[in-house]
DRENNU-287630 format. One line per 10 residues: number of its first residue (from 1); for each residue x, y, z of C-alpha. Coordinates in nm, 4 decimals, decimal comma. Example, Ala and Ser with C-alpha at 12.3 -4.5 7.8 and 13.67 -1.06 7.14 Angstrom:
BEGIN
1	1,2300/-0,4500/0,7800  1,3670/-0,1060/0,7140 .
This chain:
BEGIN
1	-11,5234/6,7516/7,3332  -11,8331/6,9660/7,2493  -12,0704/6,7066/7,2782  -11,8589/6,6927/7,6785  -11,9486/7,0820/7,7236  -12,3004/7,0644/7,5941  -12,3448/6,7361/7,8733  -12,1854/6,9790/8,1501  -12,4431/7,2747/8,0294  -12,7431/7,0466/8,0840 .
11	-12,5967/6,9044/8,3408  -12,5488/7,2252/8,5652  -12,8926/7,4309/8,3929  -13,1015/7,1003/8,5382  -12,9004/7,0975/8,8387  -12,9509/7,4481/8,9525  -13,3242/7,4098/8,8373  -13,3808/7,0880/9,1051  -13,1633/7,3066/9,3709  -13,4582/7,6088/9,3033 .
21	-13,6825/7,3465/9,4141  -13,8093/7,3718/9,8233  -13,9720/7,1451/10,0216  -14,1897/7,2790/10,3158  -14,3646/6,9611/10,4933  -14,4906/6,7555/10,2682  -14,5042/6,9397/9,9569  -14,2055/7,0389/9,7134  -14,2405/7,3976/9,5683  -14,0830/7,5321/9,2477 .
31	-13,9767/7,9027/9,1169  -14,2489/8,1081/9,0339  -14,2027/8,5226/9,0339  -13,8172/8,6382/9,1351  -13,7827/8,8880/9,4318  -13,7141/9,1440/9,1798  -14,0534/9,1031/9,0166  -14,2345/9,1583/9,3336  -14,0412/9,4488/9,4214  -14,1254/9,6139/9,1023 .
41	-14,5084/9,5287/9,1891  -14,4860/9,6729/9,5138  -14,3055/10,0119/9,3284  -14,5844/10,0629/9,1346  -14,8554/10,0294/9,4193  -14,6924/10,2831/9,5923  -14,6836/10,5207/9,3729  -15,0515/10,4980/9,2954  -15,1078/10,5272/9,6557  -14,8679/10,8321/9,7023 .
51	-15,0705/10,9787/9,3962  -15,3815/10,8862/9,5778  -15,2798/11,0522/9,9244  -15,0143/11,3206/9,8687  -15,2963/11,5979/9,9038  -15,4591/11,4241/10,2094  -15,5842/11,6250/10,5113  -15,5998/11,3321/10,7408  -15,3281/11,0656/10,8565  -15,4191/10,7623/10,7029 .
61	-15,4148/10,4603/10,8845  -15,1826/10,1231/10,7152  -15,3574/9,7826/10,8368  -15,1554/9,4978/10,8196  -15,3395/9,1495/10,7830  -15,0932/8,9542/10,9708  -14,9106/8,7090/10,8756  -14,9001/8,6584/10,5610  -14,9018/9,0966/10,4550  -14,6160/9,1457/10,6886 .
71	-14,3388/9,1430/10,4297  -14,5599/9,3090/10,1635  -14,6635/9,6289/10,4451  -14,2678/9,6723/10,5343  -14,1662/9,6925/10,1465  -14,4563/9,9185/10,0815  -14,4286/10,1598/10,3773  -14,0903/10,2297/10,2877  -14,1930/10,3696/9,9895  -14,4809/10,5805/10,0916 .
81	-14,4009/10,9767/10,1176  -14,6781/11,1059/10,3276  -14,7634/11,0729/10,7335  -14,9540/10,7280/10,8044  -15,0131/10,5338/11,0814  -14,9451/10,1347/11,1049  -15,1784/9,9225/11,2716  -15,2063/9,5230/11,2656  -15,5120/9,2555/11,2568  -15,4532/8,9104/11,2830 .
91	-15,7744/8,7079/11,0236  -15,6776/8,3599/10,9594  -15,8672/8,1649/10,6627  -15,6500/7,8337/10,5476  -15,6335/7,5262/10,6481  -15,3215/7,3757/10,4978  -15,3562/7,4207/10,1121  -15,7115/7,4617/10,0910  -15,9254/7,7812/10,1995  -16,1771/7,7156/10,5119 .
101	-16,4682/7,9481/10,3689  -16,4267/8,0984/10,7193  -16,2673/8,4586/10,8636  -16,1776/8,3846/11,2085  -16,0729/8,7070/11,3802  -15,7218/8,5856/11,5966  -15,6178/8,9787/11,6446  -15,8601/9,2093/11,6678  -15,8320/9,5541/11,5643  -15,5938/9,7494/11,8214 .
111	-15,6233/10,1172/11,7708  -15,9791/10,3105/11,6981  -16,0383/10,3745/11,3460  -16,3679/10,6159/11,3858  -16,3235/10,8739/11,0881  -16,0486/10,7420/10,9752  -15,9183/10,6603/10,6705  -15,7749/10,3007/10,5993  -15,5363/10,1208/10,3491  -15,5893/9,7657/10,3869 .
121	-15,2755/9,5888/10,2980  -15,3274/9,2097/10,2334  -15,0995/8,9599/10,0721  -15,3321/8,7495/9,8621  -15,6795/8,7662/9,7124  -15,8679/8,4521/9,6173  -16,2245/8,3740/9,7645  -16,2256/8,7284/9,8847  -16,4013/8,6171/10,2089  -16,1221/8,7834/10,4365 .
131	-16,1645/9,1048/10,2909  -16,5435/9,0947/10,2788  -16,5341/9,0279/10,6020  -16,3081/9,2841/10,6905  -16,4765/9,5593/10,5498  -16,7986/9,4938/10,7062  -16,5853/9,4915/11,0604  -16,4217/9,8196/10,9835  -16,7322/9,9950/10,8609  -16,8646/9,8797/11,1878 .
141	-16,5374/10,0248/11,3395  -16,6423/10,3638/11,2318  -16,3996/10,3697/10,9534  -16,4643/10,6884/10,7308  -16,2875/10,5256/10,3841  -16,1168/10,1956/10,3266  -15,8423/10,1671/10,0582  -15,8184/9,7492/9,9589  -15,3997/9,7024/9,8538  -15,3648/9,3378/9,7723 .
151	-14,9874/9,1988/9,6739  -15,1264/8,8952/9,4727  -15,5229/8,8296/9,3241  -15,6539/8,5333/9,1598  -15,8792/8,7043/8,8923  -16,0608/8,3770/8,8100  -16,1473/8,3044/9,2037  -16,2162/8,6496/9,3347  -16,6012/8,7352/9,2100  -16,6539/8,9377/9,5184 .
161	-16,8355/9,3006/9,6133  -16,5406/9,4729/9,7493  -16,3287/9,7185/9,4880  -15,9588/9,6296/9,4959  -15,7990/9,9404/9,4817  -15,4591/9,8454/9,4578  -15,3315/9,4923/9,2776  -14,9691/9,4753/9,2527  -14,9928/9,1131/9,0605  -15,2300/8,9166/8,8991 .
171	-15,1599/8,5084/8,9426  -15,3490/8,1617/8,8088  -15,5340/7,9746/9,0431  -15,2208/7,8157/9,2197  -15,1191/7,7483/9,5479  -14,8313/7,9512/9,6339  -14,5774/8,0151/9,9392  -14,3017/8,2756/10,0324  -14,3105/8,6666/10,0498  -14,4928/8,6560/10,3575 .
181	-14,7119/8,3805/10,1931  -14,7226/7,9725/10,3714  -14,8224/7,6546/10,3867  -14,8668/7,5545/10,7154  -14,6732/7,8163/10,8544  -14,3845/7,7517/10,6977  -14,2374/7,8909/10,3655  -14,2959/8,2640/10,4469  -13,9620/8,3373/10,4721  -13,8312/8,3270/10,1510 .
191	-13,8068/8,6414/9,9217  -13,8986/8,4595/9,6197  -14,2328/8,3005/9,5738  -14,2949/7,9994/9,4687  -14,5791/7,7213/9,3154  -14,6732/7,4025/9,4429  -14,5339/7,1533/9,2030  -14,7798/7,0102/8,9563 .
């Protein structure tokens, strides 16, 4: 009889640990950091940013990298206490699971930014070549500061000039999907993220 309820434990702990398991295309997925986790992140980075801006003379401008930041700049705007503005770019830099090297502008910026002051909110950091990029463009935008808030870096990829201001979690060299975060367009919507399976 015990040895029966130890075989129904496994049993249902492996079970609900295959059903945790998602496939998107081609690729299967597994559990990686719980909602809850990434909410706490995103608590954090707001309150360093409220510290950062509660005094601020000037409306600050949020600018969402879209797609993958969209789920990342709604959870963090709720939480900031001071007047900002939201505006969206659109950079795209993946090809399937496997960066392209390249920033290709799909969006381009849709409000001016001359003297203003920016908080870049981006989902993930790895090569850094989006936000290299996108500094240079907003500099050339006229942009009087520029505040880098990142949801996810890869410490061991990202060797790059730019200061990251704000780094709500730091991850291994992994592909990952959901929070905002896909493969192939697909995956974002799920408010866990998870790994590609080794």
């Amino acid at each position: 009889m015990v040895q029966l309820s130890k075989l129904v434990i496994i049993f249902v702990i492996t079970n609900q640990i295959t059903m945790e398991k998602i496939q998107v295309w081609d690729k299967t997925f597994v559990p990686f950091i719980k909602n809850e986790e990434i909410v706490a992140a995103i608590d954090r980075v707001a309150e360093q940013i409220n510290r950062d801006f509660k005094d601020s003379d000037d409306i600050p401008i949020i600018l969402c990298i879209l797609n993958g930041s969209l789920l990342f700049t709604s959870e963090l705007m709720q939480r900031l206490n001071f007047p900002c503005e939201l505006s969206c770019i659109r950079i795209s830099s993946y090809a399937g699971t496997k960066s392209t090297g390249e920033s290709k502008v799909l969006m381009g910026l849709t409000m001016d930014l001359s003297d203003k002051r920016v908080i870049v909110v981006e989902d993930i950091v790895d090569t850094g070549k989006t936000i290299i990029d996108l500094s240079k463009l907003l500099q050339a935008a006229g942009a009087k500061e520029v505040k880098i808030a990142t949801l996810l870096l890869k410490p061991d990829v990202y060797k790059g000039p730019v200061k990251l201001d704000y780094v709500a979690m730091e991850i291994p060299n992994r592909f990952i999907v959901g929070f905002g975060l896909d493969y192939d367009q697909l995956g974002r919507n799920y408010k866990d993220i998870y790994v590609l399976e080794s």
